[in-house]
N, C-alpha and C positions, 0 to 999 in steps of 0.2 A: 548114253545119248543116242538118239535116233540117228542108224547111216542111210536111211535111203529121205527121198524127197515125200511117201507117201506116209498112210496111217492108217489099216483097216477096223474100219468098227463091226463087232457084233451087238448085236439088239436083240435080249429076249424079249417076246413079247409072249405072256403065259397065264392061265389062269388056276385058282389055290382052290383047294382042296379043305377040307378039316384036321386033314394028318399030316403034322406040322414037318416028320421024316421023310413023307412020301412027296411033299412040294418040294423038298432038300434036295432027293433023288434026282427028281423030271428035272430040275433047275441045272444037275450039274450037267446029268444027259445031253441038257438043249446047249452048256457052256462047251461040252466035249464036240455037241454035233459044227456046232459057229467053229469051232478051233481048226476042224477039221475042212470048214467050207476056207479057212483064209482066214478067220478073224484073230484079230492081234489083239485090240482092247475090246474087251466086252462086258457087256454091262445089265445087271437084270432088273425087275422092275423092283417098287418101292414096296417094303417090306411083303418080299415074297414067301417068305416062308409060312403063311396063316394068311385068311380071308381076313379080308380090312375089317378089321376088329371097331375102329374109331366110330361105329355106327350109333353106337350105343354107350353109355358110361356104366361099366362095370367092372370094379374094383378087383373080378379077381384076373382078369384078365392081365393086371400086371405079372402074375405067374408066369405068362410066355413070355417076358424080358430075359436078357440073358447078359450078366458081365462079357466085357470083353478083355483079354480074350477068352474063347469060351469052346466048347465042344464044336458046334456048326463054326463060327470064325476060323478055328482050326483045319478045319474042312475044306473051306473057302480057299485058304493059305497052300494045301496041300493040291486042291483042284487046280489052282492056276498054276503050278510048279507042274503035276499031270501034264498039263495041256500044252504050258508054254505060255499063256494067254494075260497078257494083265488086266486085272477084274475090278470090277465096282460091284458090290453088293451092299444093298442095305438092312440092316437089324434094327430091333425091338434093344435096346442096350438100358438093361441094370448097370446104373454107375455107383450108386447105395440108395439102400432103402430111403423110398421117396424121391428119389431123382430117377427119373428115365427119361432118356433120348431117342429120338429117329436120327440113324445113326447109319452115313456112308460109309464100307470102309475100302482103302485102292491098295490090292496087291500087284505086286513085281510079279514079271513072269516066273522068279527063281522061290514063290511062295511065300517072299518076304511079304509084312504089313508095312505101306508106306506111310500110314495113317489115317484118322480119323475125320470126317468131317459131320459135323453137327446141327443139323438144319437148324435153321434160323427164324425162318416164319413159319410160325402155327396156327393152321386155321378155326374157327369156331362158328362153325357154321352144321344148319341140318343134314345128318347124316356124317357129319364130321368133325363128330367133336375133341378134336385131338389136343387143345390147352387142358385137356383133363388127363390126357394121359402123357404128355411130350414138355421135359423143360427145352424153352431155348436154346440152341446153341450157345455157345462160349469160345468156340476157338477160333472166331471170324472166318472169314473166305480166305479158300485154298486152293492150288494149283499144286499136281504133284508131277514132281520127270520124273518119268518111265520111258523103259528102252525104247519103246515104240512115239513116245511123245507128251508134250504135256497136257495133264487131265485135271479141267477142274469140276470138281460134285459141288451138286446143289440138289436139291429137292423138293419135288412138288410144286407146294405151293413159296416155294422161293421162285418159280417159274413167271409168276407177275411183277416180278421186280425188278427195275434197272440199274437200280443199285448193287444189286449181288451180281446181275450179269457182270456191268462195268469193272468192280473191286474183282474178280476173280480174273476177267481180262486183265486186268494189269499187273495179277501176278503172275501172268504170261502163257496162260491157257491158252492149247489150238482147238481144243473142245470143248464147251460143255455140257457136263453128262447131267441129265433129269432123269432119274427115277421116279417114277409116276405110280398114284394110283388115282384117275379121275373118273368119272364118268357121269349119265344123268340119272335125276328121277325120275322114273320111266311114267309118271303119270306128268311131268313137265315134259318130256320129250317133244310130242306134235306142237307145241308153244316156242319151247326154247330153246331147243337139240339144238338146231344149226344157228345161233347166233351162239350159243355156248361154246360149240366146238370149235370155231371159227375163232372167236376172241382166244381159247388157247392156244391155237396153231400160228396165227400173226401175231401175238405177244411175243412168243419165241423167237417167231422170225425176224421179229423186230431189234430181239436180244443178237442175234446173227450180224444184221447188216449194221446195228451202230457200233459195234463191235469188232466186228472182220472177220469174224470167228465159226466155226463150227459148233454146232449145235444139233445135239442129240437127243429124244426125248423118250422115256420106254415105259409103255404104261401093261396094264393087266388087260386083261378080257373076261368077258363072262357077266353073270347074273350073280349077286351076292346080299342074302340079307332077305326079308318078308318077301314074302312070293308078290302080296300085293302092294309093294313099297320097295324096299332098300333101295342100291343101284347099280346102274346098270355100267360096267367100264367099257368104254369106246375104244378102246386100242387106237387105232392109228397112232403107233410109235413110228417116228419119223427124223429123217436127218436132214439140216436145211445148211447149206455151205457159204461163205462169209459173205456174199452178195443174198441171201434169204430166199435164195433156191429151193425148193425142195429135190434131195437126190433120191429119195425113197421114203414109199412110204406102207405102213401094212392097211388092212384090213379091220374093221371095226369089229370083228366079230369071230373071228379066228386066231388060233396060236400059231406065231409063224416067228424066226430070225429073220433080220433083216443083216444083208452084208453090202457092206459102203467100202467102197475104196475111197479115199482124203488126199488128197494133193497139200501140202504144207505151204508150197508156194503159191497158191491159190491166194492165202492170207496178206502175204507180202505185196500180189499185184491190186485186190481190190483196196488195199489200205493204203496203197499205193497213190490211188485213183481217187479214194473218198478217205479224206485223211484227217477223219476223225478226232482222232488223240492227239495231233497236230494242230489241230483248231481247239480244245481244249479250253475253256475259262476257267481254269484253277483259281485263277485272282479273285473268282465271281460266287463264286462255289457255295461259299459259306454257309450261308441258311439252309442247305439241303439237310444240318443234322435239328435243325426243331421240328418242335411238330406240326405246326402250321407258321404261317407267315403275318404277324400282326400288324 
């Protein structure tokens, strides 16, 4: 259990490579350099190890899935015991042939796995088409304690949902961590760039203040994919504190850590004051699991 009042996060923010080793490498570097700035939970973007593959549907690309646990998993486990640091990373996960997942997983500073989470929504959309390569999750939303405090993973595009913010707040998350790979079509850009990015960064923050919670978002950077097409990732990884502050945020176009200091009793005065879960219709609820309302 955590002894002090605070919680610092590290944020990669980074952009891949071809060589699946050498993005392993730079990833722990930037975990080692964060550890070394103060950071206690850190967290890198969404499957960092390879350029976002989801552009394209191509069957052998299931080849870079990897059971877990697995050679890099191991690494991960071994890194945060190096460091001290407790990690969020996410993987390409072979579970068996024909099942693969985008796949968090949150180790203990002492290199333990505290377990898995399994994204949940899959997007199917141009440029990313990830229901061809990602089953569902299945282990629902999680909050893991760690020495440093409670962390709950979600992913991407579980970032539109209030649903997974709320269910993982009430498994008592003082964070939650996004691993991100988003960005535009850079021939949509001068049209939709800034209502796109915008809708991501208030979605979030929106997931923050109904919530009371911390929120932390870590995407990639760079150009990836047709010179005259693929896309383009925006970086601006960002941390927003339970009022939907923003306390930091990067660059859209640079690799850089971000280091946040977290006050835990921050959560306790805003929720305090906008008391949320207090007001709660649990009685009313109901129809939130159909899928429309007739």
């Amino acid at each position: 259990m955590p002894t002090t009042d605070y919680f610092t996060l590290g944020l990669i923010q980074m952009s891949m490579s071809n060589d699946k080793a050498a993005n392993l490498a730079k990833a722990c570097d930037r975990v080692r350099e964060a550890a070394k700035l103060g950071a206690e939970i850190v967290c890198l973007p969404e499957l960092f190890l390879t350029p976002y593959f989801c552009q394209t549907e191509d069957y052998t690309v299931f080849d870079l899935a990897e059971p877990i646990p697995s050679p890099t998993s191991q690494a991960l486990g071994a890194l945060a015991k190096e460091t001290g640091v407790v990690l969020a990373a996410s993987l390409f996960e072979k579970r068996m042939p024909g099942v693969y997942h985008n796949t968090s997983i949150v180790y203990e500073k002492n290199g333990e796995s505290l377990g898995l989470y399994r994204k949940m929504h899959i997007p199917d959309d141009p440029l990313y088409y990830e229901k061809y390569y990602f089953t569902p999750g299945d282990l629902g939303f999680r909050s893991f304690d760690t020495s440093y405090g409670k962390v709950g993973t979600l992913v991407c595009w579980d970032q539109w949902y209030p649903e997974a913010a709320r269910l993982t707040a009430m498994k008592g998350a003082e964070v939650l961590i996004y691993p991100t790979a988003i960005g535009w079509h850079p021939k949509e850009k001068a049209e939709y760039g800034e209502v796109q990015h915008s809708a991501w960064e208030v979605s979030q923050r929106g997931h923050a203040v109904a919530n009371g919670i911390y929120v932390a978002a870590i995407n990639r950077v760079g150009h990836e994919g047709a010179a005259d097409g693929g896309i383009q990732f925006w970086g601006g990884s960002f941390v927003a504190d339970p009022s939907g502050t923003i306390l930091a945020k990067a660059s859209f176009d640079k690799e850089e850590i971000l280091i946040v200091k977290c006050d835990r009793k921050r959560i306790e005065f805003v929720r305090r004051n906008w008391p949320f879960f207090r007001d709660r219709r649990i009685d009313a609820y109901s129809g939130i699991t159909a899928r429309v309302s007739d």
